[in-house]
C-alpha positions as CSV (number, residue, x, y, z in Angstrom):
1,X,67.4,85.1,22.8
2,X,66.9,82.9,19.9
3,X,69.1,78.9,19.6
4,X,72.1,79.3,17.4
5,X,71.5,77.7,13.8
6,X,72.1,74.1,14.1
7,X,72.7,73.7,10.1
8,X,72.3,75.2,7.2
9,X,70.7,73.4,4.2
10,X,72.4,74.0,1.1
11,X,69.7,74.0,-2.1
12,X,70.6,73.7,-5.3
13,X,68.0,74.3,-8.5
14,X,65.5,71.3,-9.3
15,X,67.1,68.7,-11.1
16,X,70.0,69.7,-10.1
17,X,72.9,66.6,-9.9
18,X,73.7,67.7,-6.3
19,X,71.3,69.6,-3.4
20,X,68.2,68.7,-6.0
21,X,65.9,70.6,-3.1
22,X,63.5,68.1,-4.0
23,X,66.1,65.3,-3.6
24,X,67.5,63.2,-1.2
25,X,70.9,64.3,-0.7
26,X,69.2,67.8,1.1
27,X,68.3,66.6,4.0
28,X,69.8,66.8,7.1
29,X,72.0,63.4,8.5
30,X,69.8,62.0,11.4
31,X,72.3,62.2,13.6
32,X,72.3,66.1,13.7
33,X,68.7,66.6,12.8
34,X,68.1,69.9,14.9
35,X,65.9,70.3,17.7
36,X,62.2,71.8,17.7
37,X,63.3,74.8,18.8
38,X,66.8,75.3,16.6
39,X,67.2,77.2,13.9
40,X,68.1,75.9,10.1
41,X,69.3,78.1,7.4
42,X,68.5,77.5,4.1
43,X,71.3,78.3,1.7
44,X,71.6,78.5,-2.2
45,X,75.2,79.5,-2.4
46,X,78.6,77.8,-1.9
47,X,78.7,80.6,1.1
48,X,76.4,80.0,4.4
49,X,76.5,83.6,4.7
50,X,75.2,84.7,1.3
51,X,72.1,85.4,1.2
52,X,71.1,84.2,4.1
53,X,70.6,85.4,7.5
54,X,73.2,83.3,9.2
55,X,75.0,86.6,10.1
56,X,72.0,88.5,11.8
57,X,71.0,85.1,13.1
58,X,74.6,84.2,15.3
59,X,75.1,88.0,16.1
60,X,71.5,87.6,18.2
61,X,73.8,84.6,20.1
62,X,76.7,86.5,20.7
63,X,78.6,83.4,19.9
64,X,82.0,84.0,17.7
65,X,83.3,80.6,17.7
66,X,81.7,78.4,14.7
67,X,82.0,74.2,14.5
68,X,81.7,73.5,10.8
69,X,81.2,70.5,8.8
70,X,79.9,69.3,5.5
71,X,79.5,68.7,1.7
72,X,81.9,69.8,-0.2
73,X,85.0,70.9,1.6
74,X,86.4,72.1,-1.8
75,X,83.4,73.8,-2.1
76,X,80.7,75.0,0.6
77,X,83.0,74.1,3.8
78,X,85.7,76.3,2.7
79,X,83.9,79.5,1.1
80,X,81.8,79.8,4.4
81,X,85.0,79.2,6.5
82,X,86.7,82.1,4.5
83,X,83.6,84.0,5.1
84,X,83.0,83.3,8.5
85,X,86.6,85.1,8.9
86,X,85.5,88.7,7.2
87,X,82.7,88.3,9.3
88,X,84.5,88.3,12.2
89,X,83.8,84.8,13.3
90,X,86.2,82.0,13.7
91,X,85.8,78.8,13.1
92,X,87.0,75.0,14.1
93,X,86.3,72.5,11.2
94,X,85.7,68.8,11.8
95,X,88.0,66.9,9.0
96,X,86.0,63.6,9.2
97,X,82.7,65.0,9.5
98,X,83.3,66.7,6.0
99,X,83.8,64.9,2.7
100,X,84.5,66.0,-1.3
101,X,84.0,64.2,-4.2
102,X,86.7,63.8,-6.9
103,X,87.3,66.6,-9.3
104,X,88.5,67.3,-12.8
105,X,91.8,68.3,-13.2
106,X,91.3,70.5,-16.2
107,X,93.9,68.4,-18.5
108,X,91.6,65.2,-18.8
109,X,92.6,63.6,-15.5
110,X,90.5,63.3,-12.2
111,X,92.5,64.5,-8.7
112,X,90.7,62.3,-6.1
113,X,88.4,63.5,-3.3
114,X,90.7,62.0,-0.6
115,X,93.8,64.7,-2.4
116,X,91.1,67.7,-2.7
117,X,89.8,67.4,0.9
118,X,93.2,67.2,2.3
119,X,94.8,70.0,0.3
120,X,91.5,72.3,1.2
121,X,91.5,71.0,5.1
122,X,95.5,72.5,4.7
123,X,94.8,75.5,3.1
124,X,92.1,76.3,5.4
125,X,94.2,75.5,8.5
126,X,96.8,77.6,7.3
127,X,95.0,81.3,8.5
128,X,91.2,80.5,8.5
129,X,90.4,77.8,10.7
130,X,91.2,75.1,13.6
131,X,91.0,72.3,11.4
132,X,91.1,68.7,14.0
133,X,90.1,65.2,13.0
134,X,87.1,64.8,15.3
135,X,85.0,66.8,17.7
136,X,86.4,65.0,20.1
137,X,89.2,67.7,19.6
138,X,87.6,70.6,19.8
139,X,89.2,72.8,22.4
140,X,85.9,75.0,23.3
C-alpha cells in the first residue's frame, strides 16, 4: 500500500503572478513538508483532482475522509472540496490553515480577503464540507 498524498502543489505557468513553478510561493510550508516516503501531487488546475492522479492515488488508501487546507479558498480550496464530493470523498476543511487574497468586485471596488474566505468557508459548509477553525477540531 502506498502513504496517502500529503499535499498537492499547485503550479501555475512561468512568470506567472501566483504558483510561478519557478517561484517561491510553490513550495511547500515547512511545517507540513511531507515525509521521504509521502506522496505530493502536482497540480495545474484550481481542482486537486484535475488532471492529476489524486483520485487513483487515495482510492489505493482506502481512505474517504479528506483534511484540506490552502491557497485560495475562493479558489483551489473550494473547487477540490466540491470535487472531492463527486468523487465520493468527503472532506473536513481547516478555516485558519487556508487564506484568500482580496478580489475585484466587478464594479471598481475590492471585497476584502477576510469577506471572500468567510463567505466561501460558509458556502462550502453548507453541503460540501466540515468546515472547523483548527485541526484541533477535527472529529476523525
Amino acid at each position: 500500500m502506498i502513504n496517502p498524498p500529503s499535499a498537492s502543489e499547485q503550479h501555475g505557468r512561468t512568470g506567472s503572478p501566483i504558483c510561478d513553478p519557478n517561484g517561491p510561493d510553490v513550495a511547500i510550508a515547512n511545517a507540513v513538508v511531507p515525509q521521504p516516503a509521502e506522496t505530493v501531487i502536482v497540480k495545474h488546475l484550481p481542482s486537486s483532482f484535475a488532471g492529476t492522479t489524486l483520485d487513483e492515488t487515495l482510492k489505493i488508501t482506502g481512505r474517504i475522509h479528506l483534511i484540506v487546507v490552502g491557497f485560495m479558498t475562493h479558489m483551489c480550496v473550494s473547487t477540490t472540496v466540491r470535487a472531492a464530493l463527486d468523487h465520493g470523498y468527503r472532506c473536513t476543511v481547516v478555516a485558519t490553515a487556508c487564506a484568500t487574497r482580496d478580489l475585484p468586485d466587478g464594479r471598481g471596488g475590492v471585497v476584502p480577503a477576510d469577506i471572500v474566505h468567510r463567505a466561501n468557508l460558509v458556502a462550502l459548509a453548507d453541503r460540501f464540507a466540515q468546515v472547523v477553525e483548527t485541526a484541533d477540531e477535527i472529529l476523525d
